[in-house]
C-alpha positions as CSV (number, residue, x, y, z in Angstrom):
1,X,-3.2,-12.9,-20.1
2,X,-6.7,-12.8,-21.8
3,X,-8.2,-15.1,-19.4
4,X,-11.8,-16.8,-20.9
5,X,-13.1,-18.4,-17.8
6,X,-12.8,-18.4,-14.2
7,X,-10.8,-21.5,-13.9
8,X,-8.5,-19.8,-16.6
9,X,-7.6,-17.4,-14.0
10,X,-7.8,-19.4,-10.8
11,X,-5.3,-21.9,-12.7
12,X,-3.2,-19.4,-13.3
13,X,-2.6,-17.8,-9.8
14,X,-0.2,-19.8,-8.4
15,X,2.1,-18.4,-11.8
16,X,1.0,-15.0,-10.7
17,X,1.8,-15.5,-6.8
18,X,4.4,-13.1,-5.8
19,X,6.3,-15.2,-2.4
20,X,7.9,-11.8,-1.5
21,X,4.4,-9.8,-1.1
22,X,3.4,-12.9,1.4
23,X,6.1,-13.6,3.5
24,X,3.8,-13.4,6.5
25,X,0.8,-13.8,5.3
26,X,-1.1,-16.9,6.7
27,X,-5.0,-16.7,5.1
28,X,-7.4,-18.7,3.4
29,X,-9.4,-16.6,0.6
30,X,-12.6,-18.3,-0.2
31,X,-14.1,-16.9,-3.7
32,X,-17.8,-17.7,-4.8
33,X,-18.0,-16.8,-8.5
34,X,-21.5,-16.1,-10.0
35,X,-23.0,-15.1,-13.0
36,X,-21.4,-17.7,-15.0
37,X,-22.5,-17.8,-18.6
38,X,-24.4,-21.2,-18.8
39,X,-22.7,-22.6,-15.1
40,X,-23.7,-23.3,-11.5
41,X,-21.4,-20.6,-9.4
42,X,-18.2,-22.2,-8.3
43,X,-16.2,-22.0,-5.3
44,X,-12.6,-21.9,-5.3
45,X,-10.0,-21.7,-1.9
46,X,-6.9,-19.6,-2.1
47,X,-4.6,-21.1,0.6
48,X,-1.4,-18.6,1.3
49,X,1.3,-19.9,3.8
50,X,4.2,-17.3,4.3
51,X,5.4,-17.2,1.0
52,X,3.8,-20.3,-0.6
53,X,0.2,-20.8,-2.4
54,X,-2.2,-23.1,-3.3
55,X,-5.5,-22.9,-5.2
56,X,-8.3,-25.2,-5.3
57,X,-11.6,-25.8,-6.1
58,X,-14.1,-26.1,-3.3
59,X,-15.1,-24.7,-0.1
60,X,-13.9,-24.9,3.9
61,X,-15.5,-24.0,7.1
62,X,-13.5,-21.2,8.0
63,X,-12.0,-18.9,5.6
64,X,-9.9,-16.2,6.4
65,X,-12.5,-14.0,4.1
66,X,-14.9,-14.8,1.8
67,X,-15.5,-12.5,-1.9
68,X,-18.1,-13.1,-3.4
69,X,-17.7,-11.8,-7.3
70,X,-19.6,-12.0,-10.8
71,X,-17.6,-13.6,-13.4
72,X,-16.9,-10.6,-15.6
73,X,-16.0,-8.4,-12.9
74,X,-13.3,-11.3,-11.9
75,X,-12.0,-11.2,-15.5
76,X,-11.9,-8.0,-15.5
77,X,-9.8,-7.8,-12.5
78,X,-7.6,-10.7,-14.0
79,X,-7.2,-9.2,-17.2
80,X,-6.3,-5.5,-15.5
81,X,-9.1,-4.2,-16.8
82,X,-10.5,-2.9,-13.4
83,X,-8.9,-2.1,-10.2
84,X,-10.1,-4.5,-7.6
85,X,-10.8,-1.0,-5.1
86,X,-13.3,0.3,-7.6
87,X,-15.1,-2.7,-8.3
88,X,-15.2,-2.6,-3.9
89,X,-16.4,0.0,-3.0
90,X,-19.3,-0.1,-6.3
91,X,-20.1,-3.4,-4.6
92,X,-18.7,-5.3,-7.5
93,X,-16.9,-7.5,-5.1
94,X,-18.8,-8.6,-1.7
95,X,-16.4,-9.7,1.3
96,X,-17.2,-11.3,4.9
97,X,-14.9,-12.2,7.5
98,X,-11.4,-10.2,8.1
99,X,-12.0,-8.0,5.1
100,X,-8.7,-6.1,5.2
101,X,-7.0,-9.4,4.2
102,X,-8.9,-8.7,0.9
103,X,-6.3,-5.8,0.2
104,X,-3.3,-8.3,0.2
105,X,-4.9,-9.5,-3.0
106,X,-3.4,-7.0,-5.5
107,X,0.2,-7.4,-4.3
108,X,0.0,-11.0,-4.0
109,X,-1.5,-11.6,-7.1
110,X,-0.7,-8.6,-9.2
111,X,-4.3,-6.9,-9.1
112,X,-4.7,-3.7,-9.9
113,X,-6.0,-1.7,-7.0
């Protein structure tokens, strides 16, 4: 999908959530977006619950992980124009907290790694 913004992609990952990747998976993903043309970053929370999802604008407490990503690279990831390892490990993508919960994001979601 040629997603244009950031809450074109975040609105679309529930459509994109595959259940049978997450069946027991319990995590809360907390993204911080920068770089947005014209915007204030934003903050969305990515709740999974063995097999179900929610997203959400805002912020909690005490997120599972935290990933902090630029706007075109999160495009990029959306649209499968970059594999969300690369953009990793070139420090594309910043992550605190359990950071191996960031490599359930590709099968959940369909990133490529």
């Amino acid at each position: 999908m040629p997603y244009q913004t950031t809450t074109d992609l975040f609105n679309d990952l529930e459509n994109r959530f595959q259940s049978g990747a997450a069946e027991t998976l319990e995590a809360t993903f907390q993204f911080h977006i920068t770089d947005i043309d014209g915007d204030q970053p934003a903050d969305w929370l990515v709740k999974v619950d063995n097999g179900k999802c929610s997203v959400e604008p805002g912020k909690t407490d005490d997120p599972s992980v935290t990933l902090t990503i630029a706007e075109p690279v999160w495009l990029e990831l959306g649209r499968g124009e970059k594999g969300a390892l690369s953009a990793f490990m070139s420090g594309q993508i910043k992550a605190g907290g359990n950071v191996m919960l960031a490599q359930k994001l590709g099968p959940v979601f369909g990133f490529m790694l």
